[in-house]
N, C-alpha and C positions, 0 to 999 in steps of 0.2 A: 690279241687282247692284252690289257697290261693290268696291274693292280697299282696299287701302293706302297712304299717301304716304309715298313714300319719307323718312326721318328718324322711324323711328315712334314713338311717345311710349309709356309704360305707362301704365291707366287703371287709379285705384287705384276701386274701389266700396266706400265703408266706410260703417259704419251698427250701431248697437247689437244686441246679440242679439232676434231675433222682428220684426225691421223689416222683412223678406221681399227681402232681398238677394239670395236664391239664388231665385225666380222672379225677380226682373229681369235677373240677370245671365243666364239663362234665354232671357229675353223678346229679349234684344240677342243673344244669339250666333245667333237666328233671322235676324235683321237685318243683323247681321256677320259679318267670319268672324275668329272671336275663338275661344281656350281660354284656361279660369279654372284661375288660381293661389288655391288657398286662402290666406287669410291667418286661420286659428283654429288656438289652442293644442290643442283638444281635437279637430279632426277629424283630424288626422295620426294618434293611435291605433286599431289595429284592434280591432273588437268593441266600440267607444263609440259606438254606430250609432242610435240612439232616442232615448236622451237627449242627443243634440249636434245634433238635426233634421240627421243627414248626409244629402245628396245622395244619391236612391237610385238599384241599377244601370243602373236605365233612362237618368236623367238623366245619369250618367256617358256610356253608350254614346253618347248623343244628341250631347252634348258635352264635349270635352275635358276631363277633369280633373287638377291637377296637386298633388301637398303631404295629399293623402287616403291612408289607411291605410298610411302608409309608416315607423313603429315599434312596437314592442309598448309594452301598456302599463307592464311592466315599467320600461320606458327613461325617461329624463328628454330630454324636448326641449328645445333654447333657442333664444332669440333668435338666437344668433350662427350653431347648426344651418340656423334657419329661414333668415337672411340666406342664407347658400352655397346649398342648396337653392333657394330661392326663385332668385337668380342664373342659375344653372346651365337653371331651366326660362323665364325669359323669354327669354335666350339661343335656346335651343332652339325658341320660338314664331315668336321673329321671325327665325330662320332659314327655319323656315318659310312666312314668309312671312304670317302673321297678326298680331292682335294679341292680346300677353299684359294678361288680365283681373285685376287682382287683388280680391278678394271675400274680405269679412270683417271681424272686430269686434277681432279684437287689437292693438289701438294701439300697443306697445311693436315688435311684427314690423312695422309699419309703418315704425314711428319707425327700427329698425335698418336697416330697407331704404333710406331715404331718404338720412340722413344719416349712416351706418355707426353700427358700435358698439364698445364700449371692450375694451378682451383682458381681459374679468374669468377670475378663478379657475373651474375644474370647479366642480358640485357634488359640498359632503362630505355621504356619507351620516351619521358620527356627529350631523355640527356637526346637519344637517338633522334628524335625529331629533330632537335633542336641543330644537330650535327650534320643531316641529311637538310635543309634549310640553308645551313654555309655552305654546303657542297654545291646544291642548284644556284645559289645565289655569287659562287665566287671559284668554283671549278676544284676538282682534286688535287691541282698545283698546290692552292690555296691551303688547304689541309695539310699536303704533305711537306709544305714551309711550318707550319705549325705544330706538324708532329717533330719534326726537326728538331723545333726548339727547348720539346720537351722529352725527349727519348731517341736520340741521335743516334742508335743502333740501331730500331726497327724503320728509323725513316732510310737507312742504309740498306736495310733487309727489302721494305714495301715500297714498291714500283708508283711510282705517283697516278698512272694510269689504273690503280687498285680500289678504288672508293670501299668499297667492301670493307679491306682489309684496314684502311687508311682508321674510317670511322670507327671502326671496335678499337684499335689500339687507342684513339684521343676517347672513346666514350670508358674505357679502361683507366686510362688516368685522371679523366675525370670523377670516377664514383671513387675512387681509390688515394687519390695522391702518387701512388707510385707508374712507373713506367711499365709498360707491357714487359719490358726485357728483362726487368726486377722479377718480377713477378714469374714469367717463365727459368729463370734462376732455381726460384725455389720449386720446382715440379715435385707436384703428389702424385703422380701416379708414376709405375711402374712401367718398364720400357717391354714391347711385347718375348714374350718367354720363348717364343716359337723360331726356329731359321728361318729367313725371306731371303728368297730369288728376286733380286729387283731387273725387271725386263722393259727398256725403253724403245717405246716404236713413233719411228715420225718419218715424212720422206725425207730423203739427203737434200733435196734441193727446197732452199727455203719457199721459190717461187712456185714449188707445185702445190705447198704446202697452201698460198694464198690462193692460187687460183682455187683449187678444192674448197675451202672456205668460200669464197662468191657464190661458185656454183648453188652449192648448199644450203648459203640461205636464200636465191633466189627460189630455189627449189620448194622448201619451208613456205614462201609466201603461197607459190603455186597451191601448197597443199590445203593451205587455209590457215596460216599462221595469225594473220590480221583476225580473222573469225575467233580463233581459238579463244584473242586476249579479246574480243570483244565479250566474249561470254565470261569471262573471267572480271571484266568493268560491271555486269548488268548483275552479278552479286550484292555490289552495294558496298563490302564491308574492306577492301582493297584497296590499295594504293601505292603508289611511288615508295613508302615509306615502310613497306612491308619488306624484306630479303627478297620475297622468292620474284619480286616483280622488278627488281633491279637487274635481276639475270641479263647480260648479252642480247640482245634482239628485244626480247620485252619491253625494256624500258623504254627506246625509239620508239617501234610501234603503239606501245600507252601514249607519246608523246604524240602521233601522227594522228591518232583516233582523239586525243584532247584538241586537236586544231594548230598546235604548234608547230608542225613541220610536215614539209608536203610527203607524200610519197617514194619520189625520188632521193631529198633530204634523208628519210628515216632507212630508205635502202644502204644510200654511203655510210650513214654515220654506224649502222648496225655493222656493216662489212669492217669498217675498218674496227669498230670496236672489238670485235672476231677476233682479226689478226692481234690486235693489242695484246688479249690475250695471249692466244696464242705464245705470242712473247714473251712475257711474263710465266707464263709454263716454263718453257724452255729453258727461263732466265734458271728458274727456281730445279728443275730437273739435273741443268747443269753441274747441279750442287750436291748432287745424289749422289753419293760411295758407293763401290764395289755394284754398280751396275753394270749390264750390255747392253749397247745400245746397236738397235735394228730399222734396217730400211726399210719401211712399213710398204715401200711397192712392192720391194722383192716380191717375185710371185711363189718362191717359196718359202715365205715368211712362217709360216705354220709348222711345216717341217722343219727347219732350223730350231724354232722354240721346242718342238718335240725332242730333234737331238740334244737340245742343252739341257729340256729336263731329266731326261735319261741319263746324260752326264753327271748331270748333279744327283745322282741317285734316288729322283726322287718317283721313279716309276721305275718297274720290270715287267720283262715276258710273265705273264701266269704261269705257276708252274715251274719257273726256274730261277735259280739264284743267283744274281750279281757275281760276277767275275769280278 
């Protein structure tokens, strides 16, 4: 049995999508007594449950989960949501007296959590249409030539394969005049007060990394993924220009069920969109300080993060005192 050391640090687990972060984080709460804070943009929507591989009820019951189903996907989530949110439940972990896990691939909720984030503007829904429009109409190259031209840091930072990221920086200098990079300059908020263990897992070979990913979402269709977004259309109130329907996989399949692209079409483009990602993880993790980075096959990946937490003093035996 182990407890906690008093001063307790947060452990960030981050790793690209399909790196199997949620069995390890899994594998340790058996070891520990931990509850995970999600850190993904797309698991906080209710009913994106197949195509985001969400934690199923079981594994919720088993353990803790926090930042899961908690907006419609109507709503737009952000960064600066996720910061308060995410706050609020490591607070509440380590009142408990455990420790808060945080699990997940979105680098930017990271990045806010760490070092705070800047008081950008709401999003506008015109500006956002209007911007989501250029993008269907002219691809995210297009965009990220144009973010180029007005904020040449962040078109340096955001991967042109980013639409996401692309859109809020030009829909940011648009309500504003200034650039995203101005604007993150001046940050309001304060950098988290707590120590982080930053823990990176992914496989060593990039190729197993892809093949897993295929796998995966073939698997996803199997389970009913086309179904899922189909019941997600028969709401009514949904569309392409929503967040949470841009997600990875969703937006082909939206597109396969509109008549646009066969089958087979919305399998490749979803796969290789995957890996894109993926990519873009990596790019952004690469950039992560004072991390360790781990071979997410090792088969004793679990053990290993046990030994480093224990290193880092951040658990003991019950009962006895760090040497």
């Amino acid at each position: 049995m182990t407890e906690i050391v008093a001063g307790t640090r947060v452990v960030f687990l981050m790793g690209p999508t399909g790196s199997g972060k949620t069995r390890i984080a899994l594998d340790l709460a058996a070891m520990f007594p931990i509850e995970i804070v999600s850190v993904d943009s797309a698991l906080v929507y209710r009913g994106l449950d197949i195509g985001t591989a969400k934690p199923n009820p079981d594994m919720r019951r088993r353990v803790p989960h926090h930042l899961i189903d908690i907006c419609d996907p109507a709503e737009r989530y952000s960064a600066g949501r996720f910061r308060v949110d995410a706050l609020a439940a490591i607070d509440a972990i380590v009142a408990r007296g455990r420790l808060p896990l945080l699990v997940g691939g979105t680098g930017l909720y990271f990045r806010s959590l760490e070092v705070g984030i800047a008081d950008l503007p709401a999003a506008d829904p015109s500006v956002r249409r209007r911007l989501h429009a250029e993008l269907d109409a002219f691809g995210s190259a297009h965009l990220h030539a144009r973010l180029a031209s007005v904020d040449l840091a962040a078109a340096r930072r955001i991967h042109r394969n980013d639409p996401q990221r692309l859109v809020r920086a030009l829909e940011v200098h648009a309500l504003t005049g200034q650039s995203i990079s101005e604007l993150w300059q001046g940050r309001a908020s304060a950098p988290l007060s707590r120590p982080i263990v930053k823990i990176i897992v992914t496989p060593a070979e990039r190729a197993v990394l892809h093949r897993r990913l295929a796998a995966r979402f073939e698997a996803m269709l199997e389970r009913g993924l086309v179904n899922e977004v189909r019941v997600l259309r028969r709401r009514g109130d949904l569309s392409l220009a929503n967040s949470a329907l841009r997600t990875v996989g969703y937006r082909d399949v939206w597109r396969h069920l509109d008549g646009e692209v066969s089958r087979e079409v919305m399998l490749d483009r979803s796969v290789v969109a995957t890996r894109q990602l993926a990519k873009r993880q990596l790019t952004w993790l690469r950039r992560e300080a004072h991390s360790t980075w781990l071979d997410s096959e090792d088969v004793e990946i679990g053990e290993r993060i046990g030994d480093l937490l224990r290193k880092r003093a951040i658990f003991k035996p019950c009962g006895y005192d760090l040497e």
